[in-house]
N, C-alpha and C positions, 0 to 999 in steps of 0.2 A: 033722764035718759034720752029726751026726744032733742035735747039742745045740743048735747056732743056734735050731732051728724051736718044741725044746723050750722054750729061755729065753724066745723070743718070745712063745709061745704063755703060758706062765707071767706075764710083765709084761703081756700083756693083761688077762690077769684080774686082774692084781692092778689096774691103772688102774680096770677095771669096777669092782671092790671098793670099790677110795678114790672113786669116782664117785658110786656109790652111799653112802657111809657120812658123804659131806661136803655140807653144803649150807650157803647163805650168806642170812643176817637181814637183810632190809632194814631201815633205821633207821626207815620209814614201817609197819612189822608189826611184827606180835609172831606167834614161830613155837612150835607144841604137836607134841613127839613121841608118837607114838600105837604099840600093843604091842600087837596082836588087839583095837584100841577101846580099851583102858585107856593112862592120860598116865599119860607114864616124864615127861618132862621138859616146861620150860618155855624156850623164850629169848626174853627181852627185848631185850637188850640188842643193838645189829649187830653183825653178823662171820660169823666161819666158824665151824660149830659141828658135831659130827659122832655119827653115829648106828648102828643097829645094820644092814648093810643087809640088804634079802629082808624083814626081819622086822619095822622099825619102817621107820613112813611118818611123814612131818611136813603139818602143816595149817597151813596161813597165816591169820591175822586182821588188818584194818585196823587200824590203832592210833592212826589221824588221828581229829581230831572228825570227827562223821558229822553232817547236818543229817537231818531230819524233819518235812515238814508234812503236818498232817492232812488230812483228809479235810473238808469242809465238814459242820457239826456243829451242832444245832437244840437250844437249852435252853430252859427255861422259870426265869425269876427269880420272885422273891418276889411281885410286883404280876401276873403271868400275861401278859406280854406277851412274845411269843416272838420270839428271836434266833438268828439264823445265825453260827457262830462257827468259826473258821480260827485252827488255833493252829500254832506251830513252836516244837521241840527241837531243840538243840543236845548230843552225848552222845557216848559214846569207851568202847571196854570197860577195865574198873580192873580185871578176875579176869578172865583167859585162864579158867583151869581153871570155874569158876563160870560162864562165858558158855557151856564144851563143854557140860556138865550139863543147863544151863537149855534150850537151844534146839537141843540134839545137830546134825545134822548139816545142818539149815536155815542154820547160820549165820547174816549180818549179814541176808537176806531172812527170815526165822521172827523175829530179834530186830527188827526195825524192826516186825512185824505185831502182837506182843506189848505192844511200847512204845507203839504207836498208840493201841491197847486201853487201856493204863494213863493215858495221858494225855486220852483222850475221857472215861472214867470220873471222871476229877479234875475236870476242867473243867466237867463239869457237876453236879459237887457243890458246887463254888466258886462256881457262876455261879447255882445255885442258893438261894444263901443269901445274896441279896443282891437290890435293886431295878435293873431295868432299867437306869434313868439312870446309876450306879456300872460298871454295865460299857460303856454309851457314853461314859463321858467319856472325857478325854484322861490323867487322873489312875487308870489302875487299876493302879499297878506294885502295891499292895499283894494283889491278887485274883493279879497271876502269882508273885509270889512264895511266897503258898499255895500255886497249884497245883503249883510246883518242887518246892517240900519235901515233897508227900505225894508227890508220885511217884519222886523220890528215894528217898523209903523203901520203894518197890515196886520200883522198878528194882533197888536190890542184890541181889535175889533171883536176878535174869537178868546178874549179874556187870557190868552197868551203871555210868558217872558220867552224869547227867543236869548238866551245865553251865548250862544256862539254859533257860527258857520264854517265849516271849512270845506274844500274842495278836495278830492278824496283822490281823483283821476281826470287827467287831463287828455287825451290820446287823438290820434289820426285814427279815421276809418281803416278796417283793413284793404280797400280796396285804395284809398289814397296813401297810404302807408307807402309802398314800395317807388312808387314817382317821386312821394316828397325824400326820401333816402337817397333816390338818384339825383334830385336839384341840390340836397343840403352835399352830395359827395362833388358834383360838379362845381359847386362854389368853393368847397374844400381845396377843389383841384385850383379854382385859377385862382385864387388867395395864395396856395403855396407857389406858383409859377411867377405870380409877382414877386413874392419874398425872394424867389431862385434871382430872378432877375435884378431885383433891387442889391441884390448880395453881390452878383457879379458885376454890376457896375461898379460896385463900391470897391472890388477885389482890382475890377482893373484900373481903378484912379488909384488904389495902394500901388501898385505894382507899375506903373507910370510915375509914382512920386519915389519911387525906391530904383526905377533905371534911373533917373535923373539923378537923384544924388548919387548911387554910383559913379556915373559917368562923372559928375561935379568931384567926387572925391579921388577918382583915377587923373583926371584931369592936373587937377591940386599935387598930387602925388608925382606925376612925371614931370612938372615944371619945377614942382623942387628937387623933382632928382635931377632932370637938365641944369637944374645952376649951382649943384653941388659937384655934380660931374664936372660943368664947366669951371668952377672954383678950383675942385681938384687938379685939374689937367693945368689953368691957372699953374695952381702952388706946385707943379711938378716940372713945369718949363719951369718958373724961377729958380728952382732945387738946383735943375740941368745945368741952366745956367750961370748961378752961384759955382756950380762943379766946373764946370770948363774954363770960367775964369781964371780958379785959384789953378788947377791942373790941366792946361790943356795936353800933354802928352799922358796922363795917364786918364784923363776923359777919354778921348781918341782909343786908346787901347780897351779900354771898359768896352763902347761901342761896337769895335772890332769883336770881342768876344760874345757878344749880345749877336751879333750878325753870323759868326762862326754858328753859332748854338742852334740859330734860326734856320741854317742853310743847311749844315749837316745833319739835319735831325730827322730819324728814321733809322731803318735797317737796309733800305733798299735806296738809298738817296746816290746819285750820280752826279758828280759836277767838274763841270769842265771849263777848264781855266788855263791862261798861257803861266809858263812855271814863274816867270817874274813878275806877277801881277800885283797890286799892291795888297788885294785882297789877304796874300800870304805872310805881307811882312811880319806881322807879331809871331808869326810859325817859324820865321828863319831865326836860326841864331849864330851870330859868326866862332861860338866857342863852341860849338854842336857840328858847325858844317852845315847849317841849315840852309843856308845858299847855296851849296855845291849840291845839296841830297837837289832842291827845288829845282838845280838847274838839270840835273841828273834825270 
């Protein structure tokens, strides 16, 4: 009877023991055994892993990336015009043992305050050695990829992967904000008053190259009309005078009535004439009486 209480009492302890001595790795940690502060061991890996107990304690570390944004951060580039600048890391500890060292017993808050630090410090060495315009644009992967790689080589010291950087915000102060809008609209202005200008010279060399050929092609234009005219006039004297050859009295008479038509023509024409003038002769006819009406 007196043995039950003992076995009990024994398999208690010994459960405390195994209680004690066994602990289980999340596949999201990585777990350090610890021996009055000094690392006996390491697990990475998940499962069940087991320790000394009373005497070794075990410390848990995240082992997911961990994100980090800065703090809002003021640099001065190459040209002196000052920027507000917001960066984020991406990071994950690669040395459990190298991370216990670096940031002892602060853990993942002492290493985010350190890496902060590390990455304010690049950023504005980067941002520094460059003009303003290079860190607004839209094209600066090549400025975060500097600042990754220097601080990558700072962070291993802190048992650190630094996975990526990026710059989040790039901005003018507000109080330089409104000057630099009125220098970037002023250069707006006289970029467009060149283009106005460069446009209107160009409009007046068109319009200079377009009177000239005008004038070239009117030019063109009335000299072949002067020698078509003068052709014509040409082939109308020799018409004339092919006609007055074969007929001079009935050319002569043609003329006569060409002259009659010119002379009398109107409603209010007056003309005055002696009655035997020769101007009349084709109007007299001796079977009409036309000489005695003219003389009349």
């Amino acid at each position: 009877m007196r043995k039950a209480p003992v076995l009990l009492i024994g398999l208690a302890v010994i459960v405390f023991l195994l209680f004690n001595a066994l602990f289980i790795v999340d596949e999201r940690e990585k777990a350090m055994v610890l021996q009055f502060g000094q690392v006996k061991a390491v697990k990475e890996e998940p499962g069940l892993a087991v320790k000394v107990p009373f005497i070794q304690n075990v410390v848990y570390y995240d082992a997911r990336i961990q994100g980090l944004e800065t703090s809002a951060l003021e640099v001065t580039p190459l040209d002196d015009r000052r920027l507000i600048v917001d960066a984020f890391a991406r990071w994950r500890i690669s040395d459990v043992e190298q991370f216990r060292r670096a940031v002892g017993v602060g853990g993942m808050t002492a290493a985010a305050q350190r890496l902060e630090a590390i990455l304010n410090a690049n950023v504005r060495e980067a941002l520094g050695s460059v003009r303003s315009e290079t860190v607004l644009s839209a094209d600066r992967v090549g400025l975060m990829n500097t600042i990754q790689d220097a601080a990558t080589v700072e962070a291993r010291a802190l048992g650190i992967e630094i996975i990526d950087v990026r710059l989040k915000r790039a901005d003018l102060p507000e109080q330089n904000l409104e000057a630099t809008l009125q220098r970037m609209k002023s250069e707006r202005e006289r970029e467009a008053a060149d283009e106005r200008a460069r446009g209107n010279e160009a409009a007046q060399r068109v319009r200079a190259q377009a009177d000239r050929t005008a004038i070239e092609i009117v030019s063109e234009a009335e000299r072949d009309a002067n020698i078509i005219n003068g052709e014509a006039d040409a082939e109308r004297n020799r018409i004339l005078a092919e006609a007055f050859t074969a007929d001079e009295e009935f050319f002569a008479f043609l003329r006569s009535m060409e002259a009659y038509r010119s002379s009398l023509k109107g409603d209010n024409t007056t003309l005055m004439v002696e009655p035997d003038s020769e101007f009349f002769d084709y109007l007299r006819s001796p079977n009409t009486g036309g000489n005695q009406s003219a003389d009349e």
